[in-house]
VOPA-295088 format. One line per 3 residues: number of its first residue (from 1); for each residue x, y, z of C-alpha. Coordinates in steps of 0.25 Angstrom, whole numbers, padded with zeros to 4 digits. Layout:
# residues N
NUM) X/Y/Z ~ ...
***
This chain:
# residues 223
1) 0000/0000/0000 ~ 0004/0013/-0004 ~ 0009/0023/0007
4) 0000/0033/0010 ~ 0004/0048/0007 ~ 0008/0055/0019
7) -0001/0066/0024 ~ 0006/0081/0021 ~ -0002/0090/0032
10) 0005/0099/0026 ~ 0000/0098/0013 ~ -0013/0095/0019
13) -0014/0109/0025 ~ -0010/0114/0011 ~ -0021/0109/0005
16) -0030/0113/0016 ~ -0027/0127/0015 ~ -0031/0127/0000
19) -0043/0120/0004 ~ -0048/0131/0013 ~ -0042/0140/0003
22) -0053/0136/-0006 ~ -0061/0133/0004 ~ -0062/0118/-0001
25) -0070/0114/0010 ~ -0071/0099/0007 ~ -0056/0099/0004
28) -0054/0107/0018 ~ -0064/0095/0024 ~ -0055/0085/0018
31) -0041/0088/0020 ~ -0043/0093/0034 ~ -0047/0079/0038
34) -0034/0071/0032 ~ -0027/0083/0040 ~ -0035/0079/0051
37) -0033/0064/0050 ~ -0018/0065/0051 ~ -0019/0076/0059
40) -0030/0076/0069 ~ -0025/0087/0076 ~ -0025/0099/0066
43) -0032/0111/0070 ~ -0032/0118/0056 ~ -0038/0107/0048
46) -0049/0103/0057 ~ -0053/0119/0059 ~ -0052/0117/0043
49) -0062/0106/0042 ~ -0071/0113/0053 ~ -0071/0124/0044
52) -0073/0116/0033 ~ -0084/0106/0037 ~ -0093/0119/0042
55) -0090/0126/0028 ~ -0094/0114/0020 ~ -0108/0114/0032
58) -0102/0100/0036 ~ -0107/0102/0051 ~ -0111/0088/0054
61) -0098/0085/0050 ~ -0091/0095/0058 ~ -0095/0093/0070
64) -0093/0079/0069 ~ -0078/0081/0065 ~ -0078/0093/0078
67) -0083/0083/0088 ~ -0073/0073/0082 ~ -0062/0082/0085
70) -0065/0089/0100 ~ -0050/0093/0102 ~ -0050/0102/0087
73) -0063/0105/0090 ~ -0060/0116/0100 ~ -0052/0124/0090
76) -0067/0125/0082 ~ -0077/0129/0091 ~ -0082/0139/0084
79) -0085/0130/0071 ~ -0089/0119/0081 ~ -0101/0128/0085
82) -0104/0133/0073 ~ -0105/0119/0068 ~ -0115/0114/0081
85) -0123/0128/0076 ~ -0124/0124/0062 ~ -0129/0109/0066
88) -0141/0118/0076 ~ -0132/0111/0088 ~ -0134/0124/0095
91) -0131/0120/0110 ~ -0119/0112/0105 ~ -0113/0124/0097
94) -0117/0135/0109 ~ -0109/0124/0118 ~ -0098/0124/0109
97) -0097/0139/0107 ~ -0096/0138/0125 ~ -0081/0135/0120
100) -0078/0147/0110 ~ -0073/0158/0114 ~ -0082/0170/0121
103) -0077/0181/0112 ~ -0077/0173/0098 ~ -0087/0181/0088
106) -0089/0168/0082 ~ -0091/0160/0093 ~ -0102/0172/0098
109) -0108/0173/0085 ~ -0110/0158/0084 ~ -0117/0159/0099
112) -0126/0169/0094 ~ -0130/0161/0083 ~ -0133/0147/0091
115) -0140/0155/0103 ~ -0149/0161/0093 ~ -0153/0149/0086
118) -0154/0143/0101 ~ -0164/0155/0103 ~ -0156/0163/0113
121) -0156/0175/0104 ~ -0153/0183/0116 ~ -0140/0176/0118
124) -0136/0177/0103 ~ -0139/0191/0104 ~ -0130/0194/0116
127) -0118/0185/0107 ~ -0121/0192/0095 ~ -0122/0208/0098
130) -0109/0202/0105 ~ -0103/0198/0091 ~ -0107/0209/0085
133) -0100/0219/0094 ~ -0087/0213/0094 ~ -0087/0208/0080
136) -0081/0218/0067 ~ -0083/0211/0055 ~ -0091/0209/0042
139) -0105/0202/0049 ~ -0111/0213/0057 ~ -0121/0213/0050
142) -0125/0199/0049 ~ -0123/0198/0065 ~ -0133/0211/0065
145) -0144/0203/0059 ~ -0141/0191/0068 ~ -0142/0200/0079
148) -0156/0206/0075 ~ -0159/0191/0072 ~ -0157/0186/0086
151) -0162/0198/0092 ~ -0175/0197/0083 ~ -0176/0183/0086
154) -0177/0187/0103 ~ -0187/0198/0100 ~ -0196/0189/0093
157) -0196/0175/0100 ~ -0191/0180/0114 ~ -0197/0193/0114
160) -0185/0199/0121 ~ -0179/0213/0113 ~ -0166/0212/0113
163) -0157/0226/0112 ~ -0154/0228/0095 ~ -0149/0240/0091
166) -0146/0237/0076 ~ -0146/0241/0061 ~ -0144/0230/0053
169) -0141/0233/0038 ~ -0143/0218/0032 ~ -0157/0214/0029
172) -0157/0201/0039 ~ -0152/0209/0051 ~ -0165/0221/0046
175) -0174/0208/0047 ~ -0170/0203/0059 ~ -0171/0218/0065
178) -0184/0217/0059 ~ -0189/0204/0067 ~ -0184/0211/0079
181) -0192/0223/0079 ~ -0204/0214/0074 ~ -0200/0203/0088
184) -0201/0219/0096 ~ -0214/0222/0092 ~ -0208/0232/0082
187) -0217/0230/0070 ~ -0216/0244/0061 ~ -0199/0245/0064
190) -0199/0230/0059 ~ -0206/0231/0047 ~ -0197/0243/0045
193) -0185/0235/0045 ~ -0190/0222/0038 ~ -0192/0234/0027
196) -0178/0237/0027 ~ -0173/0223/0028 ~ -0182/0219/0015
199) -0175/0233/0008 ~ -0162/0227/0013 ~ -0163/0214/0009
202) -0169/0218/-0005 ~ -0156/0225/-0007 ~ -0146/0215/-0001
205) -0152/0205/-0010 ~ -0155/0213/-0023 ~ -0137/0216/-0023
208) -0137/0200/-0027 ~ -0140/0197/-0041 ~ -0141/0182/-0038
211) -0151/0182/-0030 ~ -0165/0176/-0035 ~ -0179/0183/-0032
214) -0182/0170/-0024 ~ -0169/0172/-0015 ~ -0171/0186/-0013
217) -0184/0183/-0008 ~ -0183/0173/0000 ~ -0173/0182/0007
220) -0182/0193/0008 ~ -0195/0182/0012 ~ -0190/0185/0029
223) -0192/0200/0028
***
């Protein structure tokens, strides 16, 4: 029997880099396992095949290969969580994020998301005007229109006003603004408001000729 070639981590790594390069997910996928299988230790690919098996949506598969590997697993709790959120396992991810660091925005953001979907909108509102204040990147607007979410969301099914002082400019966070004056009690400001979130909306969408009629309405059907 012919000797078999002997593994080049090396030239494992090499080819791994072009793979995330390209972002050749499946190749990732696959050349991080034969790293991993001589290698079991190595944090870099195993963070690359995480990263990979969540791109790809492969979350069944992800967990499975975290829970297989406990030790490595600490390095990805962040993406560990993430990956319980996207399966709906909200009490495992919120248990998993006990282990983040307290002043990690993404760890913070990713509470906000799982207490919300649990219904503790008033949890996910403290976490996220947190975020928002300490956070100086591009997704303050989307973070806006999450906030008027969560805080539409207690208005309406808790009756509880929560303190939002805000001006969205995207249409979704309008709506949401919208639904939360309607949760108040305050028909006439959000009829006001869905008006200007239909406006808006018309305009955002009337900017991409690719669009169809059918998608364009169907994004227009909440408001």
């Amino acid at each position: 029997m012919a000797n078999e070639k002997a593994f080049n981590v090396q030239s494992a790594y090499s080819d791994l880099n072009k793979a995330c390069s390209a972002q050749a997910y499946d190749k990732i996928i696959n050349i991080s396992g034969k790293i991993l299988t001589k290698y079991p230790g190595e944090t870099k690919a195993f963070l690359c095949k995480v990263v990979a098996l969540i791109r790809t949506e492969k979350y069944e598969d992800c967990l499975s290969f975290l829970k297989r590997n406990p030790t490595l697993s600490s390095h990805v709790i962040f993406e560990k969580a993430y990956v319980e959120y996207r399966l709906n396992r909200l009490t495992e991810a919120a248990k998993t994020l006990e282990s983040a660091e307290a002043n990690d925005p993404k760890a913070q953001e990713l509470k906000a998301q799982v207490l919300y979907r649990k219904g503790d909108f008033a949890a996910a509102y403290a976490y996220l005007r947190s975020v928002i204040r300490n956070s100086q990147d591009d997704y303050s607007e989307e973070r806006l229109a999450n906030l008027t979410a969560v805080a539409a969301a207690e208005s309406c099914f808790n009756n509880t006003n929560l303190d939002l002082d805000v001006n969205p400019q995207m249409y979704e966070g309008k709506f949401n603004l919208a639904c939360y004056h309607l949760g108040r009690g305050d028909c006439h400001l959000a009829s006001r408001l869905l008006d200007d979130a239909e406006n808006t909306c018309n305009l955002c969408l009337s900017e991409d000729p690719e669009l169809t009629e059918e998608e364009k309405n169907e994004e227009l059907a909440p408001i």
